[in-house]
PAMARTI-479299 format. One record per residue (C-alpha): residue number from 1; z, x, y. Coordinates in nm, 3 decimals, always signed. Last residue first. Example, Ala and Ser with C-alpha at 12.3 -4.5 7.8 and 13.67 -1.06 7.14 Angstrom:
REM residues 2
   seq        pz        px        py
     2    +0.714    +1.367    -0.106
     1    +0.780    +1.230    -0.450
***
This chain:
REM residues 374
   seq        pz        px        py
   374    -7.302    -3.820    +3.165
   373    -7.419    -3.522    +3.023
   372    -7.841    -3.457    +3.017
   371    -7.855    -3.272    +3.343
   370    -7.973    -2.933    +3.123
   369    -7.955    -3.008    +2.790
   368    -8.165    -2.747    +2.628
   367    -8.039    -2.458    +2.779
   366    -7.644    -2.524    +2.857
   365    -7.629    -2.694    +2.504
   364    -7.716    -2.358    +2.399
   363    -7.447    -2.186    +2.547
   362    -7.228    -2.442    +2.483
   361    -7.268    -2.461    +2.089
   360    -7.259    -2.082    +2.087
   359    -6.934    -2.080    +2.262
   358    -6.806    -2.308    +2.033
   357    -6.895    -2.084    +1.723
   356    -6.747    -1.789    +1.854
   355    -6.451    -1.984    +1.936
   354    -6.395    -2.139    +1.614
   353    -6.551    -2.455    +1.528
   352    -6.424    -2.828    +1.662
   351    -6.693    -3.051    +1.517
   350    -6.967    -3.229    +1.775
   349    -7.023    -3.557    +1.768
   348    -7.331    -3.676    +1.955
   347    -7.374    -4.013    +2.204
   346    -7.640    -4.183    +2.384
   345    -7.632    -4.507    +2.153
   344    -7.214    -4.518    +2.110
   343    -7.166    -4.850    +2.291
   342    -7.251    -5.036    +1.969
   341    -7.409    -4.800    +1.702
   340    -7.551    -4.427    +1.702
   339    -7.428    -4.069    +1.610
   338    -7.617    -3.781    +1.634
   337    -7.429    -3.479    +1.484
   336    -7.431    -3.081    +1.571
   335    -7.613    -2.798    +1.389
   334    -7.696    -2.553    +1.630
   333    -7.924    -2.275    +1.536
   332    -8.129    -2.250    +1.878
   331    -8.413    -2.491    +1.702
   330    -8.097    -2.712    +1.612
   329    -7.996    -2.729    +1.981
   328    -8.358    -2.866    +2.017
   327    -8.360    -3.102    +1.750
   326    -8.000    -3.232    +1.896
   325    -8.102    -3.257    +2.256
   324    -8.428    -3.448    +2.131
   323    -8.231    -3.709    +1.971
   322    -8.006    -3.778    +2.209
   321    -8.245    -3.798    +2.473
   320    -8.075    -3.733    +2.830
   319    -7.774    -3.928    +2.975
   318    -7.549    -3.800    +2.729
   317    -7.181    -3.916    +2.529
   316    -7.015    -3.618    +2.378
   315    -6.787    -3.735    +2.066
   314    -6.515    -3.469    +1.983
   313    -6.380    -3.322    +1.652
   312    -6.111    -3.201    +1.453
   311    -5.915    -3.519    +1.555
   310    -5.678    -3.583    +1.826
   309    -5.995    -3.697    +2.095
   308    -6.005    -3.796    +2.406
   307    -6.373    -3.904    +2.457
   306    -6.588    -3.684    +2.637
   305    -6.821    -3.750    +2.971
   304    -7.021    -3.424    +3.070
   303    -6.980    -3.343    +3.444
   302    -7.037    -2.955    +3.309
   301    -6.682    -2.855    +3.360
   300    -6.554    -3.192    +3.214
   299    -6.745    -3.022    +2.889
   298    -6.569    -2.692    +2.894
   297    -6.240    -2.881    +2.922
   296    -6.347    -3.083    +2.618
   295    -6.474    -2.805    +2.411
   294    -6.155    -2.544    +2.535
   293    -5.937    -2.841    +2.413
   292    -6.094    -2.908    +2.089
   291    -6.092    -2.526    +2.013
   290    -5.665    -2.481    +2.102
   289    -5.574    -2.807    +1.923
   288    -5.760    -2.677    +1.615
   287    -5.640    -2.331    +1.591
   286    -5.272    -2.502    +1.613
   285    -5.436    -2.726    +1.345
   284    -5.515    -2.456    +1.126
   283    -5.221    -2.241    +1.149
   282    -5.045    -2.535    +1.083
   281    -5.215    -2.583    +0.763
   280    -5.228    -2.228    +0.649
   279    -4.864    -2.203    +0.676
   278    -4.776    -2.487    +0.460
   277    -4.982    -2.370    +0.196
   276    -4.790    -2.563    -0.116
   275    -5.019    -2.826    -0.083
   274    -5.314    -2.589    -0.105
   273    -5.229    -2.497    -0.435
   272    -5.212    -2.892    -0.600
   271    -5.512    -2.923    -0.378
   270    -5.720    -2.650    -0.591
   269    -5.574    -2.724    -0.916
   268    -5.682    -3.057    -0.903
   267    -6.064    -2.974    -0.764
   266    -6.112    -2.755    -0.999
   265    -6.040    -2.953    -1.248
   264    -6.260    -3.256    -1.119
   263    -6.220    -3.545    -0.994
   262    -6.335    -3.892    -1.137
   261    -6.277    -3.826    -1.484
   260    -6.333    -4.179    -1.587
   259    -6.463    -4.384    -1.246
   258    -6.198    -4.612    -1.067
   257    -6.275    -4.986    -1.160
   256    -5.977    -5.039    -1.354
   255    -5.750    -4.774    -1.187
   254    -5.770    -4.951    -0.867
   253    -5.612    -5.228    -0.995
   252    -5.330    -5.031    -1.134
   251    -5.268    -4.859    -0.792
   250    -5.266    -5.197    -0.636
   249    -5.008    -5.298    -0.813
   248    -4.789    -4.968    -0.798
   247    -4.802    -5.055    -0.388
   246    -5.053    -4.828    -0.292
   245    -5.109    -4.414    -0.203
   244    -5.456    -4.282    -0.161
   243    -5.579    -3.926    -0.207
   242    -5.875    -3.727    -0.165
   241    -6.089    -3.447    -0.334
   240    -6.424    -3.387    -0.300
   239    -6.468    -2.995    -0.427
   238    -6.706    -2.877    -0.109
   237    -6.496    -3.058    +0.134
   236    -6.179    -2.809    +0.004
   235    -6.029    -2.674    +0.404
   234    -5.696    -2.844    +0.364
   233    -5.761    -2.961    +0.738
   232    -6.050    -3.172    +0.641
   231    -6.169    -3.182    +0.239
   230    -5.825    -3.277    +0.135
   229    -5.833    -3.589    +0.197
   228    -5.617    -3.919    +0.292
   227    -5.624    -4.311    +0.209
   226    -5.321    -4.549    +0.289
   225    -5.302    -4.893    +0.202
   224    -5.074    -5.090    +0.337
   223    -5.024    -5.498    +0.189
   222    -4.669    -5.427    +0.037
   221    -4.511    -5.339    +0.382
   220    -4.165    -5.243    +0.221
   219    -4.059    -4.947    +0.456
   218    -4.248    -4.703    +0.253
   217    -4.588    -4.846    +0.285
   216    -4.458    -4.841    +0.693
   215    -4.396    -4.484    +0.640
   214    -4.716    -4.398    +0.515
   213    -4.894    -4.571    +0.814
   212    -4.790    -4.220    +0.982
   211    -4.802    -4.340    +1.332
   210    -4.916    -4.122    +1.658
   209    -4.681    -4.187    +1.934
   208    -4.605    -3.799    +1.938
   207    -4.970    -3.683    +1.971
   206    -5.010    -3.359    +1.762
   205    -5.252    -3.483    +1.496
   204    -5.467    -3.282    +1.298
   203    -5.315    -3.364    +0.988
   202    -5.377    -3.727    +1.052
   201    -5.772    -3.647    +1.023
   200    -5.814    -3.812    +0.674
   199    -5.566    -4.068    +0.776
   198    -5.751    -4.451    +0.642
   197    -5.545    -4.697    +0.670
   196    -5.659    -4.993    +0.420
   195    -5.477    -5.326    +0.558
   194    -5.456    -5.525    +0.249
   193    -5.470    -5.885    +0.319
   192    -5.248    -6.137    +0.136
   191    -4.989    -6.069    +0.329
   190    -5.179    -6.218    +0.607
   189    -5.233    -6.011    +0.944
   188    -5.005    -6.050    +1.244
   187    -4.708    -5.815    +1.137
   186    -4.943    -5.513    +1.019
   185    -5.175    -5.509    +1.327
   184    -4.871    -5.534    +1.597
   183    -4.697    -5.245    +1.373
   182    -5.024    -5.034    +1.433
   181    -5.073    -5.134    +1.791
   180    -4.660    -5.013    +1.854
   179    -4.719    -4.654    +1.650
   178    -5.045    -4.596    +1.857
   177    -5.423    -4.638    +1.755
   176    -5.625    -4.341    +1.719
   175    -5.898    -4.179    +1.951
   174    -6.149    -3.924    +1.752
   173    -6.490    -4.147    +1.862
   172    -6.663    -4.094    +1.531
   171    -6.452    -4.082    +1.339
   170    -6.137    -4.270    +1.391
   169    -5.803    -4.120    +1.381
   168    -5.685    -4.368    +1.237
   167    -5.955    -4.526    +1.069
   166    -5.808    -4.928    +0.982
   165    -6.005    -5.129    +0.697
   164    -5.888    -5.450    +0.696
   163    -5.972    -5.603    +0.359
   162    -5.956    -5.896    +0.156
   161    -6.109    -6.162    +0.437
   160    -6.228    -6.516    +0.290
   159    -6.003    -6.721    +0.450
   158    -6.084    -6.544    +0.785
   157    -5.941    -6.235    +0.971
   156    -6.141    -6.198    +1.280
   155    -5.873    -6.271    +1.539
   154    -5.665    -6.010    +1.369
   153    -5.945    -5.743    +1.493
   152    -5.982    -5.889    +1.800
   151    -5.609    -5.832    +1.886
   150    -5.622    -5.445    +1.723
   149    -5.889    -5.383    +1.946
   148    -6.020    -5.006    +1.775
   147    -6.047    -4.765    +2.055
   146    -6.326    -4.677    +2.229
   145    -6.190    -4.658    +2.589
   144    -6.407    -4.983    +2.697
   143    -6.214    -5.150    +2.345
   142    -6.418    -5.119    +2.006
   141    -6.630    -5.495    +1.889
   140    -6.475    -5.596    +1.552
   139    -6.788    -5.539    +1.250
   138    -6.680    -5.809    +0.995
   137    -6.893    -5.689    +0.668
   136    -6.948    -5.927    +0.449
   135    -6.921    -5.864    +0.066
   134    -7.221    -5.826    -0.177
   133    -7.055    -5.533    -0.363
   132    -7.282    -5.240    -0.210
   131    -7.228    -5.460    +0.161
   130    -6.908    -5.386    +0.145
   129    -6.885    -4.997    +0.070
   128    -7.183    -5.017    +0.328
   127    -7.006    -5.137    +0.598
   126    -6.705    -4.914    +0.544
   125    -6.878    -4.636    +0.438
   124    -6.990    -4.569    +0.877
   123    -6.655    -4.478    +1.001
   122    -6.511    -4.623    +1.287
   121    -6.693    -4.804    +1.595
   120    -6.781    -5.147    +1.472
   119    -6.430    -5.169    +1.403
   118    -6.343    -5.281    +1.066
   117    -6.295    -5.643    +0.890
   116    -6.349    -5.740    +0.551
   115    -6.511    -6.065    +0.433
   114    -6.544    -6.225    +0.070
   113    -6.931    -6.324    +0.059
   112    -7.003    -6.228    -0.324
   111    -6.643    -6.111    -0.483
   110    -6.398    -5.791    -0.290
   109    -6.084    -5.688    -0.454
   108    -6.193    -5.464    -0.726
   107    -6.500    -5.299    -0.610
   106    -6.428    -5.321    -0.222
   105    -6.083    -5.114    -0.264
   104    -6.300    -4.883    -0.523
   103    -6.550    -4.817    -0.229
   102    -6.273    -4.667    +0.059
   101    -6.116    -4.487    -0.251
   100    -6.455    -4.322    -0.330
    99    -6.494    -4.234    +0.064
    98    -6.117    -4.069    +0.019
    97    -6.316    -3.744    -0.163
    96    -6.383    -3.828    -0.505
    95    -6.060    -4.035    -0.549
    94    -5.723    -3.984    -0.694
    93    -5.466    -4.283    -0.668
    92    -5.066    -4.233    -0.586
    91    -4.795    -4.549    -0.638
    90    -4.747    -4.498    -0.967
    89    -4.580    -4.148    -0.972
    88    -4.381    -4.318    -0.712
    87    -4.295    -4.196    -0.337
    86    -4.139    -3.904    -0.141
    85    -4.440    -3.728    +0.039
    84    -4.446    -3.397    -0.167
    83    -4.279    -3.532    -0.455
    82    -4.554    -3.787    -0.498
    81    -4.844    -3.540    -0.392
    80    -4.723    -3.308    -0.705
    79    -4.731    -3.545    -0.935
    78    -5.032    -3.691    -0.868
    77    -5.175    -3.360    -0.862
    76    -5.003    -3.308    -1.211
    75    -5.104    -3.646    -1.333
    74    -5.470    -3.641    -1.255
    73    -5.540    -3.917    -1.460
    72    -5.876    -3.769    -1.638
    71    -5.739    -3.479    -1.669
    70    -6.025    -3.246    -1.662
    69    -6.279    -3.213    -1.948
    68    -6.292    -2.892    -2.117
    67    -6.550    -2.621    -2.077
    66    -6.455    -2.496    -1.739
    65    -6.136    -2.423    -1.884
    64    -6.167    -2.030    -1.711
    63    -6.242    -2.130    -1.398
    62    -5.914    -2.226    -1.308
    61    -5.803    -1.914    -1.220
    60    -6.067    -1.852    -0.974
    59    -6.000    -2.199    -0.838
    58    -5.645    -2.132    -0.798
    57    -5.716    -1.842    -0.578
    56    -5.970    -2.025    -0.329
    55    -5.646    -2.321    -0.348
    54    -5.357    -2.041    -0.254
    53    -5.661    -1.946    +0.003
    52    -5.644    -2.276    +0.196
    51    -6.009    -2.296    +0.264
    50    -6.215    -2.209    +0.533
    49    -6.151    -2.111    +0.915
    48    -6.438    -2.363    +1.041
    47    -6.252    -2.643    +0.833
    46    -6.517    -2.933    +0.818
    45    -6.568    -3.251    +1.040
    44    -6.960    -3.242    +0.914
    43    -7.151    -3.141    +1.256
    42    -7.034    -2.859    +1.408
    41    -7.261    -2.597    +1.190
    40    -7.336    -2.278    +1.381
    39    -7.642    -2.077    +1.218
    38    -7.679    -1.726    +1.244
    37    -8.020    -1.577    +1.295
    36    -8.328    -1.577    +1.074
    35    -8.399    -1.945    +1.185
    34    -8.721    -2.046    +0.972
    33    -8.710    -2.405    +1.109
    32    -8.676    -2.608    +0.798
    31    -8.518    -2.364    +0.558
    30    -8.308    -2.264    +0.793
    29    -8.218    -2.632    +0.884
    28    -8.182    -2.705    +0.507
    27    -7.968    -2.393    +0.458
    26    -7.690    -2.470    +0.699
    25    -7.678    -2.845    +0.586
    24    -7.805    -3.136    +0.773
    23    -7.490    -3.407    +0.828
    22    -7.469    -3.649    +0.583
    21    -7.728    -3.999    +0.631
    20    -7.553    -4.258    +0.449
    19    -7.800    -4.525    +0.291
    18    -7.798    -4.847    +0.476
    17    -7.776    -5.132    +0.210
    16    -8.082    -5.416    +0.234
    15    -8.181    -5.348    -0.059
    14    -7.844    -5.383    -0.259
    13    -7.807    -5.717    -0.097
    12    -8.150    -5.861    -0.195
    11    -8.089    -5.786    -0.580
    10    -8.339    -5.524    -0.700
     9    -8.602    -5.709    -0.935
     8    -8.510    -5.540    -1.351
     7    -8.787    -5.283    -1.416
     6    -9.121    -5.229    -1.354
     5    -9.335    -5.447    -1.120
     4    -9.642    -5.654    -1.279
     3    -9.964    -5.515    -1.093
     2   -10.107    -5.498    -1.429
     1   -10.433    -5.305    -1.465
***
């Protein structure tokens, strides 16, 4: 029998890509475990109050086109995210979630070995968004306090760089980068460069020197992308659904590598609703603000080291076994999130839930834990 393999070889660079692990579902860890009980998930970044429900109702009357094909351009999403924020028709992209902007920006501006830079402590589709294109992946090393090192960052900008890619916040750590390290950034990096700012937890934010790179696109800094989401704060993960706004230019290129009908119908009439929910949105963050703090105060209470976060979530660094502390907490019908990389190799994320759900996460941390915090 032939030993011949089947099917085209696998270029080298598309083997080598690290697949992205998503946090374990509700009904995989029942399934798993054979937990009866509640389960507490605090380990995707998602809305613990739900969706917006001007979007829930929008859905429902959506539902009955199912049958047609969606618009492929999203025009009156588009439309209504332009008036929203005060810029161009032209200047506003759809994606599948933000992660499908984050890959289309590699797609069509990225060629075998072209660079971009990140912090090695930001979110994981960078690398592999480069790396699925054959680009190189710059990895900066974070500041002691986890931040992204805006300095190092411009230091590793090459001939061959296309892309900065900027999370602020950034998951996993939740810190952000001020209004005065995100003009530094712009001004020293090539116009030539696009600095990709990536805000899908800026609706969380209630820090006053926090910058809304928007503005700056606005002011006539040609080379800012900026990427946002509904699935956070607007409460819709389950419909992927994000946003990116771009010089017109940009926006075009975009458009010839984005995917036909890349979000759905649902999904449009779901976050043109929610837009119009200003309520719901500060009710959520208020909610939010209150739950992160009670999680870090409850953690300083236990000698457990947490980094400052203005997200929707909060990184836990532990002396014990990572690993272990999360299977166990899972046992007790705790979903929470390893995380691993430079400088974060003892440390979890854990999502801001409501307080039932908090409490539940520190009860249980209380039993398997033990001395394991930091």
């Amino acid at each position: 029998m032939s030993t011949k393999p089947k099917g085209p070889e696998v270029p080298d660079y598309i083997r080598s890509l690290a697949v992205y692990v998503p946090g374990k579902p509700i009904e995989e860890v029942r399934r798993e475990l054979g937990i009866r009980d509640e389960i507490v998930k605090l380990a995707s970044n998602e809305n613990p109050l739900g969706s917006s429900p001007l979007a829930t109702a929008a859905i429902q009357r959506a539902m009955t086109e199912l049958n047609r094909y969606p618009d492929g351009g999203g025009f009156y999403l588009r439309q209504a995210i332009a008036h929203q924020y005060g810029v161009e028709l032209s200047e506003v992209i759809l994606g599948n979630g933000s992660t499908e902007i984050i890959e289309m920006l590699a797609r069509a501006y990225m060629a075998d070995g072209d660079e971009a830079v990140f912090s090695q402590q930001s979110f994981v589709m960078y690398p592999i968004a480069v790396a699925a294109v054959n680009g190189k992946g710059i990895a900066v090393p974070a500041r002691s306090d986890r931040k992204h090192d805006v300095d190092a960052m411009l230091a590793a900008i090459s001939a061959r760089t296309k892309l900065v890619y900027v999370a602020n916040p950034s998951n996993p750590t939740g810190t952000y980068l001020t209004r005065a390290e995100i003009d530094r950034l712009i001004a020293g990096a090539p116009s030539n460069v696009l600095i990709v700012v990536d805000q899908a937890y800026q609706e969380y934010v209630d820090t006053p020197d926090y910058p809304d790179a928007l503005e700056d696109l606005k002011n006539g800094c040609d080379n800012v992308v900026v990427l946002r989401t509904f699935s956070k704060i607007y409460g819709l993960a389950a419909i992927r659904i994000g946003y990116g706004f771009a010089r017109a230019d940009v926006i075009a290129t975009l458009n010839r590598v984005r995917s036909p009908f890349n979000t759905s119908h649902l999904a449009q009439e779901a976050a043109i609703a929610a837009l119009k929910d200003a309520p719901w949105v500060e009710r959520c963050r208020m909610e939010n603000t209150r739950e992160r703090g009670y999680l870090q105060t409850e953690m300083k209470r236990r000698g457990v080291c947490c980094t400052p976060s203005v997200a929707n979530f909060v990184l836990i660094e532990l002396d014990g076994d990572p690993p272990r502390i999360v299977a166990d907490l899972e046992r007790r019908g705790v979903i929470i999130r390893p995380v691993g990389g430079p400088g974060l190799k003892n440390c979890v994320r854990v999502s801001v839930g409501k307080r039932s759900e908090n409490e539940k996460f520190l009860g249980a941390f209380d039993a398997v834990a033990g001395s394991a915090g930091r």
